[in-house]
DSSP file (Angstrom, degrees, kcal/mol; ACC not computed):
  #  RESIDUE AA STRUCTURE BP1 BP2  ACC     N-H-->O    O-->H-N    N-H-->O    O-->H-N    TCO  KAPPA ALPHA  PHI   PSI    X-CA   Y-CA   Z-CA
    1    1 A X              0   0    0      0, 0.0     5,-0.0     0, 0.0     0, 0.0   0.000 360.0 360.0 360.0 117.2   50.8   73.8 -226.3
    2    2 A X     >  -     0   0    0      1,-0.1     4,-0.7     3,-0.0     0, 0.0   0.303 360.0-114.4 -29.6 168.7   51.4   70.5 -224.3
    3    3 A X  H  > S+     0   0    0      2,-0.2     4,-0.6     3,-0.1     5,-0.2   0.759 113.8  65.6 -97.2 -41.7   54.2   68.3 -224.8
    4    4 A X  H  > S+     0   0    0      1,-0.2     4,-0.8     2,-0.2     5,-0.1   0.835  98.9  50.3 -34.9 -49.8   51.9   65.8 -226.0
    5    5 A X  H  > S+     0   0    0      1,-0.2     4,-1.0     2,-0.2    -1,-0.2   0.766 104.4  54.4 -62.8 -43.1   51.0   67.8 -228.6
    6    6 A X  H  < S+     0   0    0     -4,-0.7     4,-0.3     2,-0.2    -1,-0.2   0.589 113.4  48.5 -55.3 -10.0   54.5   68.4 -229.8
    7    7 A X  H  X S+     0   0    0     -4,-0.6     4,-1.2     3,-0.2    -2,-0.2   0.671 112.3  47.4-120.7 -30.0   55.0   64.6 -229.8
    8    8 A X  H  X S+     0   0    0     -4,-0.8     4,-2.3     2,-0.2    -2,-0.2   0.637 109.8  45.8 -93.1 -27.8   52.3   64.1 -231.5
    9    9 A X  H  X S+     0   0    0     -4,-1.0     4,-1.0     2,-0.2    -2,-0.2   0.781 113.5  55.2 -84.0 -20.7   52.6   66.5 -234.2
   10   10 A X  H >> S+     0   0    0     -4,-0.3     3,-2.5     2,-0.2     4,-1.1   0.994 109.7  45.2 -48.9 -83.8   56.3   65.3 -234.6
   11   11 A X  H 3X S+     0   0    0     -4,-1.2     4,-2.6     1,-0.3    -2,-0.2   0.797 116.3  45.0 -71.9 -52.3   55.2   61.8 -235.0
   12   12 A X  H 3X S+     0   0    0     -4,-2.3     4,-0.8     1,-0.2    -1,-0.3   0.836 113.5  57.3 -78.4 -14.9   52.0   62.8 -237.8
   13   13 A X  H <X S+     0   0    0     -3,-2.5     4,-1.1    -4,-1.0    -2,-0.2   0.962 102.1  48.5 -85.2 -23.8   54.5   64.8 -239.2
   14   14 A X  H  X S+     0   0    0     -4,-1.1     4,-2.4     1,-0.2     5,-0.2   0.878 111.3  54.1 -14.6 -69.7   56.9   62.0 -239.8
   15   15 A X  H  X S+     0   0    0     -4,-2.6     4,-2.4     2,-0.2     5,-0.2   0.886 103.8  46.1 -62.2 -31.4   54.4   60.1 -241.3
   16   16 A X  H  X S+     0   0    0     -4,-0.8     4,-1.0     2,-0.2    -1,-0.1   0.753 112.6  52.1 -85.9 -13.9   53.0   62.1 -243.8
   17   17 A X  H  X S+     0   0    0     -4,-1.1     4,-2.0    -3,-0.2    -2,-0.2   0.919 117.0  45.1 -87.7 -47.9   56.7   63.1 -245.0
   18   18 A X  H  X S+     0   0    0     -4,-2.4     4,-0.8     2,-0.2    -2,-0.2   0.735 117.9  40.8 -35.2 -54.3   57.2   59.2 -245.1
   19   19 A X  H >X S+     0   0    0     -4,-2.4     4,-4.5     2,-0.2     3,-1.0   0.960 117.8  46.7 -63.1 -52.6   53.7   58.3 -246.9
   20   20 A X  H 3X>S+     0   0    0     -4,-1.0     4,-2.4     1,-0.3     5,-0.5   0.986 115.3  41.3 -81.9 -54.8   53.8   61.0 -249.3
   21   21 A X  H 3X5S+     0   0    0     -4,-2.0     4,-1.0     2,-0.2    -1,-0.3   0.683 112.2  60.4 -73.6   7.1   57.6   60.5 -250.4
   22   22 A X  H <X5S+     0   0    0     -3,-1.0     4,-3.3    -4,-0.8     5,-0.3   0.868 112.6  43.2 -34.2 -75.3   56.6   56.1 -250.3
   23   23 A X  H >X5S+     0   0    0     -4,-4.5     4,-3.8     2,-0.2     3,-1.0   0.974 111.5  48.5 -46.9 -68.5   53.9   57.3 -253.0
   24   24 A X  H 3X5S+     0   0    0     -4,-2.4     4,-1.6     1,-0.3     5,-0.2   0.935 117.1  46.5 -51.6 -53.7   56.3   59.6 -255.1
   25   25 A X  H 3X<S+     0   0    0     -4,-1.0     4,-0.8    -5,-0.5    -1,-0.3   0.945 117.2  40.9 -65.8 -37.9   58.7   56.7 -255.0
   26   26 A X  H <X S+     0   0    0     -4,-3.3     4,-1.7    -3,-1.0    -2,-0.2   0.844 113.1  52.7 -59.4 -43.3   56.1   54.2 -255.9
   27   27 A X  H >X S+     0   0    0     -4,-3.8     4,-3.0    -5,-0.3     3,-0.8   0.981 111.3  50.0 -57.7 -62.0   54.2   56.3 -258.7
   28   28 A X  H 3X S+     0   0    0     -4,-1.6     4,-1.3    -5,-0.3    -1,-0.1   0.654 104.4  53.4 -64.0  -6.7   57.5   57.0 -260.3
   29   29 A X  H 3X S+     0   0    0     -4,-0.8     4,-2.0    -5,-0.2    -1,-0.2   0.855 110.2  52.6 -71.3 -38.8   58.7   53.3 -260.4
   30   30 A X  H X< S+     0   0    0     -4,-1.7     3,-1.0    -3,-0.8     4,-0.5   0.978 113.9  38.3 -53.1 -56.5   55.4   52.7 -262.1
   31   31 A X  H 3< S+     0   0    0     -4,-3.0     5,-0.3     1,-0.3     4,-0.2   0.919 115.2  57.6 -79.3 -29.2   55.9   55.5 -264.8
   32   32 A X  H 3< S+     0   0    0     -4,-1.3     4,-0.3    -5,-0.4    -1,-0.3   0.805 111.1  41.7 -66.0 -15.2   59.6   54.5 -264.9
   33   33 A X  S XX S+     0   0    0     -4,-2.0     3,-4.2    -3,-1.0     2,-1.7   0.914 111.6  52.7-102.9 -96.2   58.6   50.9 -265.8
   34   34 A X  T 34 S+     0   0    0     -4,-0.5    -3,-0.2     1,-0.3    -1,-0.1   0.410 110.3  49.9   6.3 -22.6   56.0   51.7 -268.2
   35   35 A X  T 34 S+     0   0    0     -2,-1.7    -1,-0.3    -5,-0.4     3,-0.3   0.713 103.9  57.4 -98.8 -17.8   58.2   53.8 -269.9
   36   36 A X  T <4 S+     0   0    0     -3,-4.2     2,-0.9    -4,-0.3    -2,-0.2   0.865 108.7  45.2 -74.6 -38.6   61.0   51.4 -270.2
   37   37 A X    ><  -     0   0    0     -4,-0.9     3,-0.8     1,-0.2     4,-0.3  -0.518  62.6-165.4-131.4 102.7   59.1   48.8 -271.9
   38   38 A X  T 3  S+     0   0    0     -2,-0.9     3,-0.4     1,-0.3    -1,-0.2   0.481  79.1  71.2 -49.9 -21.2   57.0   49.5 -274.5
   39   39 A X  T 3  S+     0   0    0      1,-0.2    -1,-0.3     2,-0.2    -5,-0.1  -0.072  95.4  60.3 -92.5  59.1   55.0   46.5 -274.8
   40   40 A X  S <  S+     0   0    0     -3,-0.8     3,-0.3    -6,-0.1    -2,-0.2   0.510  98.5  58.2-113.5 -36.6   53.5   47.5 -271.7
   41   41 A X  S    S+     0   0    0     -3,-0.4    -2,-0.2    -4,-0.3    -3,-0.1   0.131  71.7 112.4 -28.8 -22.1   52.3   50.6 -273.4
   42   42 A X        +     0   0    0     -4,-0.1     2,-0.4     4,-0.1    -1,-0.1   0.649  66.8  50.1 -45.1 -53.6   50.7   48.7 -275.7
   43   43 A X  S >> S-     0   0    0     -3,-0.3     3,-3.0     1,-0.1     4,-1.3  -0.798  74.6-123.8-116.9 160.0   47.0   49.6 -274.7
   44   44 A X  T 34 S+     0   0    0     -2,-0.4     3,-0.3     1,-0.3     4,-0.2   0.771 114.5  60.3 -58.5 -13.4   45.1   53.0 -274.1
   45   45 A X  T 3> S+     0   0    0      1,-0.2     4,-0.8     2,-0.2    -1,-0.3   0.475 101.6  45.5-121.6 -20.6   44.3   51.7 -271.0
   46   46 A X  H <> S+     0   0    0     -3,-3.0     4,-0.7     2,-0.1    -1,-0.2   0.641 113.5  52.9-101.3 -11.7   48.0   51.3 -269.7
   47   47 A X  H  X S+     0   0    0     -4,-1.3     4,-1.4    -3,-0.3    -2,-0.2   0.488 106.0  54.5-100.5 -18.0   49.0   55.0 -271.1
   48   48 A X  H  > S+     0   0    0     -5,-0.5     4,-3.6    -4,-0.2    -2,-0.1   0.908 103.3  49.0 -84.5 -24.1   46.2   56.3 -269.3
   49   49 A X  H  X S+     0   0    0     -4,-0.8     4,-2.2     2,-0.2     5,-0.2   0.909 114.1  55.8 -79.7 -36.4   47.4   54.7 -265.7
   50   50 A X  H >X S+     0   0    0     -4,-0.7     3,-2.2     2,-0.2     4,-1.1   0.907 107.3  45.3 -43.8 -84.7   51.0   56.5 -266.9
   51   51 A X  H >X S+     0   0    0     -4,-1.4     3,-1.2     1,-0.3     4,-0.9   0.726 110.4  55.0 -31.2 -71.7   49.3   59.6 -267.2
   52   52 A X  H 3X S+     0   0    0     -4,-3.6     4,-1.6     1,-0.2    -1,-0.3   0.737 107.3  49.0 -21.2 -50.3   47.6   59.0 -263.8
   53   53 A X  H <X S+     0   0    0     -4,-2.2     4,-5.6    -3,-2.2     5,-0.3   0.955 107.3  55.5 -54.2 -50.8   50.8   58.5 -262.0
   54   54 A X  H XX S+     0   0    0     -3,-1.2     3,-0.6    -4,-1.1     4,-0.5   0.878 110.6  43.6 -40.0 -70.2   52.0   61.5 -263.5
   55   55 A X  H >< S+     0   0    0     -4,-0.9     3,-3.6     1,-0.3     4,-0.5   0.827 113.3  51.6 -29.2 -86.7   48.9   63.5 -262.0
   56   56 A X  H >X S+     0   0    0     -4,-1.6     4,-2.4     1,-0.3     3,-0.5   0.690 104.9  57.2 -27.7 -55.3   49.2   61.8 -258.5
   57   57 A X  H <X S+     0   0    0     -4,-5.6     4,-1.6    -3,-0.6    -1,-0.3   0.761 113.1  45.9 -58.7 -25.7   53.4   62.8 -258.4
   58   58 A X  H <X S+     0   0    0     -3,-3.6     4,-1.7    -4,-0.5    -1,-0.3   0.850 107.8  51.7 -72.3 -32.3   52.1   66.4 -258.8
   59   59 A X  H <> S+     0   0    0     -3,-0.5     4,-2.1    -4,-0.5    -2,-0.2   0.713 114.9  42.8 -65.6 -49.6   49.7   66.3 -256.6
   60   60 A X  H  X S+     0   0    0     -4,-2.4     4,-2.4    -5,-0.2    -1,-0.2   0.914 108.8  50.4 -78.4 -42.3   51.9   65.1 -254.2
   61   61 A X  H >X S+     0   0    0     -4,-1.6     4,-4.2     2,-0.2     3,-0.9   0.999 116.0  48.8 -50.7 -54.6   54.9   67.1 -254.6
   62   62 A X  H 3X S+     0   0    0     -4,-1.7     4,-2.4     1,-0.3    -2,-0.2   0.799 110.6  52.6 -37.1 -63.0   52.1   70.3 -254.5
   63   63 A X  H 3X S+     0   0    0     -4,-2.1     4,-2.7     1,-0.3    -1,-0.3   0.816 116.1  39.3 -90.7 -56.6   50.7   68.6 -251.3
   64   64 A X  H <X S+     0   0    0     -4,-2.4     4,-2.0    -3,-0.9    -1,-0.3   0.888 114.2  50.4 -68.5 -42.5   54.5   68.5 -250.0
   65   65 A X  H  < S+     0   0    0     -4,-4.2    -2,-0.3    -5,-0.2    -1,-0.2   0.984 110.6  54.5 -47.2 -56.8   55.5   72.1 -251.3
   66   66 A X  H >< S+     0   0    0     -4,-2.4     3,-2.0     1,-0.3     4,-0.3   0.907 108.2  46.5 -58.8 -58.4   52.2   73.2 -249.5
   67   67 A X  H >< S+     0   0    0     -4,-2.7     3,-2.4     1,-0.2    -1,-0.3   0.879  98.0  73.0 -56.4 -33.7   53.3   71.6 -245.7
   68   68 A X  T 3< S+     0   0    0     -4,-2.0    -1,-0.2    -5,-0.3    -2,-0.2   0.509  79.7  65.7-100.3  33.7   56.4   72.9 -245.9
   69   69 A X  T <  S-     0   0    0     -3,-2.0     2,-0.3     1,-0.1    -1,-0.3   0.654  75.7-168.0 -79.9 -24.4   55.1   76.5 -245.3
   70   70 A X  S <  S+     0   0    0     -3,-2.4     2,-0.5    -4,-0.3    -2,-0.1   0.299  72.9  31.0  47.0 -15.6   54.3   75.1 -241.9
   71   71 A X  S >  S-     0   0    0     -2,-0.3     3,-0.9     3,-0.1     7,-0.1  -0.953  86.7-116.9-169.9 130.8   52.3   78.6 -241.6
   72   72 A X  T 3  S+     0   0    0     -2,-0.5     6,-0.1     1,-0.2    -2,-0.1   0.395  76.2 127.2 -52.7   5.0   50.4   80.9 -244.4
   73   73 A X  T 3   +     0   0    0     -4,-0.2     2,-0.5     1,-0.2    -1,-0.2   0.726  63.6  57.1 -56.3 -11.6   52.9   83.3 -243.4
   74   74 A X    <>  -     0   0    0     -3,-0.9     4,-2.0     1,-0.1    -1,-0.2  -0.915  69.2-170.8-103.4 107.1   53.8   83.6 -247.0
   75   75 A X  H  > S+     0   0    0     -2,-0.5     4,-1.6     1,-0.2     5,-0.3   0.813  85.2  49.2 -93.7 -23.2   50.6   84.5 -248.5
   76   76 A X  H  > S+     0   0    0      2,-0.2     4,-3.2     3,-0.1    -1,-0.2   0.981 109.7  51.0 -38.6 -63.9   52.4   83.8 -252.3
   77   77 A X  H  > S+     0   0    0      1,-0.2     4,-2.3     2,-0.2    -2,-0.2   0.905 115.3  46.2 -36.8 -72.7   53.8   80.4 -251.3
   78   78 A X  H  X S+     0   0    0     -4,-2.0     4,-2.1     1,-0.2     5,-0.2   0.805 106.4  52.6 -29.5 -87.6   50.1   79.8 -250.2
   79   79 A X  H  X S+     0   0    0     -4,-1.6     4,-2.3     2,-0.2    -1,-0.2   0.808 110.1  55.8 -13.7 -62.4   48.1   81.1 -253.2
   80   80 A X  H  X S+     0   0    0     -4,-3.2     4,-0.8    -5,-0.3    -1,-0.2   0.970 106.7  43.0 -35.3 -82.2   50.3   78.7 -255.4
   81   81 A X  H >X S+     0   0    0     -4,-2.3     4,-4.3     2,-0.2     3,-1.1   0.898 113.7  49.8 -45.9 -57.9   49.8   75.6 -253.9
   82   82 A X  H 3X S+     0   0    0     -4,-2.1     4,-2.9     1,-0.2    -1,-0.2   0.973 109.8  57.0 -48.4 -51.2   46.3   76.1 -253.5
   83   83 A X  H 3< S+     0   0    0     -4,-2.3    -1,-0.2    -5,-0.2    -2,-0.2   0.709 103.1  49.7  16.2 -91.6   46.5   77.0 -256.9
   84   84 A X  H << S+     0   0    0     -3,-1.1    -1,-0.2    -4,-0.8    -2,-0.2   0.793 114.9  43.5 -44.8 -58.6   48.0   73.7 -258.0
   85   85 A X  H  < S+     0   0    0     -4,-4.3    -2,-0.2    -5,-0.1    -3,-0.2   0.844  89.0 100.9 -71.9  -0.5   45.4   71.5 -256.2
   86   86 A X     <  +     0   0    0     -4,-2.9     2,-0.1    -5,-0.2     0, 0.0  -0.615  51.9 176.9 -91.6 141.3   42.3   73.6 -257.3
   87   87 A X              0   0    0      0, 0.0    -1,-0.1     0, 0.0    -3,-0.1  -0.676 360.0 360.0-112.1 105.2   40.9   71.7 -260.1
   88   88 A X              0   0    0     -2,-0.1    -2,-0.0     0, 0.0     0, 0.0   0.633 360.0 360.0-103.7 360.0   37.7   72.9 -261.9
């Protein structure tokens, strides 16, 4: 493996630990604000984008749980997280 490739795999992993916890902080402002004030709540349509957030924060923690095997060497760990995202 290059040094490029370490530098580069640094840097995309940076970002993705950055994006993902951006979202997780963003979803949860949303569902904290939406929960705080009820006439916001008000239509199905504004309890369903709560719910959505909800979805998305799992998704994303799973997504985070999942990277930070760095390596299927734990074939449980693995099995879980796939697990989590599979939805049918």
């Amino acid at each position: 493996m290059s040094v490029e490739t370490t530098v580069d795999d640094y840097i995309l992993n940076i970002l993705t630990y950055t994006g993902c916890a951006l979202s997780i902080f963003g979803l949860s402002l949303t569902i904290v604000t939406y929960t705080i004030f009820k006439h916001l709540r008000k239509y199905k349509s504004k309890r369903i984008l709560t719910h959505f957030c909800f979805a998305l924060c799992g998704v994303y923690i799973a997504f985070l749980v999942g990277i930070a095997a760095h390596a299927p060497s734990n074939q449980s760990q693995c099995i879980a997280v796939s697990a989590l995202l599979f939805d049918d």
